[in-house]
C-alpha positions in Angstrom: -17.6 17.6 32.7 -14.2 15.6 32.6 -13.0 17.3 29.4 -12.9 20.4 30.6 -9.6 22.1 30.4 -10.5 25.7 30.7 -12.9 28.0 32.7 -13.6 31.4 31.4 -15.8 33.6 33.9 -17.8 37.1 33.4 -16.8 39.5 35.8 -20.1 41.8 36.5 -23.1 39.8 38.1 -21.1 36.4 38.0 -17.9 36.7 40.3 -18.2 40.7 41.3 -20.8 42.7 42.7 -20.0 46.0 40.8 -23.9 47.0 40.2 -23.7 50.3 43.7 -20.4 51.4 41.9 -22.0 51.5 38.5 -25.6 52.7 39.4 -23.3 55.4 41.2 -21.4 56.7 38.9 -24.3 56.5 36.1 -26.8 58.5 38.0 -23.4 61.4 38.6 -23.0 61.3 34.8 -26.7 62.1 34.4 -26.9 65.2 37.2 -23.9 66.2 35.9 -25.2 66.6 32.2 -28.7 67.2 32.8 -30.6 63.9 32.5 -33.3 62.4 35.1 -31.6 60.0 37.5 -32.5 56.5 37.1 -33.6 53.7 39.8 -31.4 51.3 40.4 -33.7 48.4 38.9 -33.5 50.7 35.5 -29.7 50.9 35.1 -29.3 47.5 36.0 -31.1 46.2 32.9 -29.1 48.0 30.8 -25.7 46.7 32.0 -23.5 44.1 30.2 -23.4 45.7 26.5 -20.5 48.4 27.9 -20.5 51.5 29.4 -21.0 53.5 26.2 -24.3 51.3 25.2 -25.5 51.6 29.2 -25.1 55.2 28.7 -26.5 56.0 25.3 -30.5 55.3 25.7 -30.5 57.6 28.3 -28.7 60.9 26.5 -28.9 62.4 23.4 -26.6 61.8 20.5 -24.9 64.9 20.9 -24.0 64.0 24.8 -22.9 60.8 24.7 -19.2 61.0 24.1 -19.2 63.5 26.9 -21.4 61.5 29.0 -18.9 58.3 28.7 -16.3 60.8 30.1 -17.8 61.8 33.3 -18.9 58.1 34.0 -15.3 56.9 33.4 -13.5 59.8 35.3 -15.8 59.1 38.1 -16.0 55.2 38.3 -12.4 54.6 38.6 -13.3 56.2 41.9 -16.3 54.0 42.8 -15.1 51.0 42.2 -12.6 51.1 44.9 -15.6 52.0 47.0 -18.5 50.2 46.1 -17.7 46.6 44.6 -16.9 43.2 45.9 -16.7 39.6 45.3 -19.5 37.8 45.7 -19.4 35.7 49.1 -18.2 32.4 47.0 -15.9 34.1 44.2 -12.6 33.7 46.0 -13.1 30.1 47.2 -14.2 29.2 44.1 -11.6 30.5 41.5 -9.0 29.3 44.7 -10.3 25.2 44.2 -10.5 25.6 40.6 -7.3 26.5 40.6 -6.0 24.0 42.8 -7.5 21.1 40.5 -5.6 22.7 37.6 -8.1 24.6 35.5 -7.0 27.1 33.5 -9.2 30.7 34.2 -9.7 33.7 32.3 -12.2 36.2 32.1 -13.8 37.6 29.2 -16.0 41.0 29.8 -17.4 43.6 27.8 -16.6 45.9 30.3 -13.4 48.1 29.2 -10.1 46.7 29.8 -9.1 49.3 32.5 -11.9 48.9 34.5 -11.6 45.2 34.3 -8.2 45.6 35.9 -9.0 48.1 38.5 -11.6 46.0 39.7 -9.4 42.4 39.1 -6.8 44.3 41.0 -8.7 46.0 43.2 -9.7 42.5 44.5 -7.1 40.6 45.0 -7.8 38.3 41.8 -4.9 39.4 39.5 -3.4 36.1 40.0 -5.7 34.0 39.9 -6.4 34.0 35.9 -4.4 33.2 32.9 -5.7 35.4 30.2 -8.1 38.4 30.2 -9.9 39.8 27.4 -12.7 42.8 27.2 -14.8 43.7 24.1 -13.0 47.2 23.3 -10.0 44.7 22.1 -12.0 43.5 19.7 -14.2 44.5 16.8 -17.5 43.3 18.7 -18.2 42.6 22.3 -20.8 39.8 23.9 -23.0 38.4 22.2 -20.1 37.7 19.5 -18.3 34.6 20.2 -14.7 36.1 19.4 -14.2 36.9 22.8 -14.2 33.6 23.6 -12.8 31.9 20.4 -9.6 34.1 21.2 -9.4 32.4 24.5 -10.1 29.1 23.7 -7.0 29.7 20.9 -4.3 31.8 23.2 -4.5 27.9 25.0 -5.3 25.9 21.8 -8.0 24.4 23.2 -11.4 23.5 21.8 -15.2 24.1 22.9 -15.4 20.9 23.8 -12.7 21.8 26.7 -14.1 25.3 27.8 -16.9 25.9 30.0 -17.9 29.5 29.8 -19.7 31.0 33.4 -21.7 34.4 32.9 -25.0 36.2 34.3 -26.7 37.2 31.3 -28.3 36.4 27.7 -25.8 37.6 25.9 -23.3 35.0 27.4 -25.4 32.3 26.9 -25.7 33.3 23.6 -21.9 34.1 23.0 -21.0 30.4 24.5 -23.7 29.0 21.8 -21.9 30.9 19.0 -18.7 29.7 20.5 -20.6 26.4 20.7 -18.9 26.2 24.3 -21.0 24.8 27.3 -22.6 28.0 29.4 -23.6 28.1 33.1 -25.4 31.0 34.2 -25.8 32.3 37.6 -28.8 34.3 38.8 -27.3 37.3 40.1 -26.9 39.6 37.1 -28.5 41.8 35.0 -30.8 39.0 33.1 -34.2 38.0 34.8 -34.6 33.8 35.5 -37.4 34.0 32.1 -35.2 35.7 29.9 -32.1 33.2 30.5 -34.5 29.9 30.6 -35.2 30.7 27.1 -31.2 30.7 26.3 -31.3 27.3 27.5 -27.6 27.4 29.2 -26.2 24.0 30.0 -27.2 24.9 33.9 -28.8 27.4 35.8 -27.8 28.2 39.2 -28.5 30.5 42.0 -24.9 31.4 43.1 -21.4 30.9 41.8 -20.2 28.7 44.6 -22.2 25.8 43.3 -20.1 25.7 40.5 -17.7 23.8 42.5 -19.7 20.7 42.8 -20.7 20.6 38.9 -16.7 20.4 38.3 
């Protein structure tokens, strides 16, 4: 992978373990409002598309707005509590760093939880551009998240590698026609993301510094 220039990184499921703050601040939303509570292997599925599409098969139409409150209001909260890097994150993003990659993230997570997390982490420094879906007109699986990247450093496919956990990266880097790595500790199960056919598969985000 000589070309590559850039390196542009999911946040949930690929460098950060956010899945106790959101499973608790989805099951609040639903006591708070009414709903059944959910298992954790339930909510987790349904992460990745945004917090009002991880919310809305769960509530009625007429709750949802309402429901998107409470889980905001109360996950700015959890994710100081209940996140972390994965054990390899931070040694990772600090060697790709060192050989002069350029990083950014791209997430369809809302730009101020993005940063509370980023911050909350120790990572602000470590990347040169983030960008989350409710910046743009569509999130993941459109590939404008990461077209907008690739242009902020006018650099082309052929020079960004894109590093995610679920389908709808691997199918956001094939729009983007950008190689895609996957790791296997996100939302997607190891069937569903075989069939994407990423560039590689791998098991946990620190081998990502022996295929660069």
């Amino acid at each position: 992978m000589k070309n590559i220039k850039l390196v542009i990184f999911d946040l949930d499921g690929t460098l950060i373990d956010a899945y106790p703050a959101i499973n608790q601040s989805f099951n609040y939303a639903m006591r708070q409002l009414g709903y059944p509570l959910q298992k954790a292997s339930i909510i987790r599925r349904a992460v990745g598309w945004g917090d009002a599409n991880l919310l809305k098969p769960f509530v009625g139409p007429k709750d949802l707005i309402k429901a998107v409150a409470v889980y905001r209001k109360h996950h700015k909260g959890a994710l100081l509590k209940k996140s972390r890097l994965f054990a390899s994150s931070k040694r990772l993003l600090r060697y790709l760093l060192a050989k002069g990659y350029k990083l950014a993230v791209a997430s369809n997570r809302p730009t101020k939880f993005s940063w509370i997390l980023i911050r909350h982490l120790g990572l602000e420094k470590c990347f040169d551009a983030v960008l989350c879906a409710d910046k743009l007109k569509a999130g993941k699986p459109h590939p404008e998240i990461l077209q907008r990247i690739m242009r902020k450093f006018s650099l082309g496919p052929e020079q960004t590698l894109y590093v995610g956990d679920m389908v709808i990266d691997a199918q956001a880097a094939a729009r983007a026609k950008v190689k895609c790595i996957i790791v296997t500790t996100g939302s997607s199960s190891g069937a569903q993301i075989k069939k994407e056919k990423p560039y590689r598969i791998i098991q946990e985000i620190g081998s990502l510094c022996k295929i660069l």
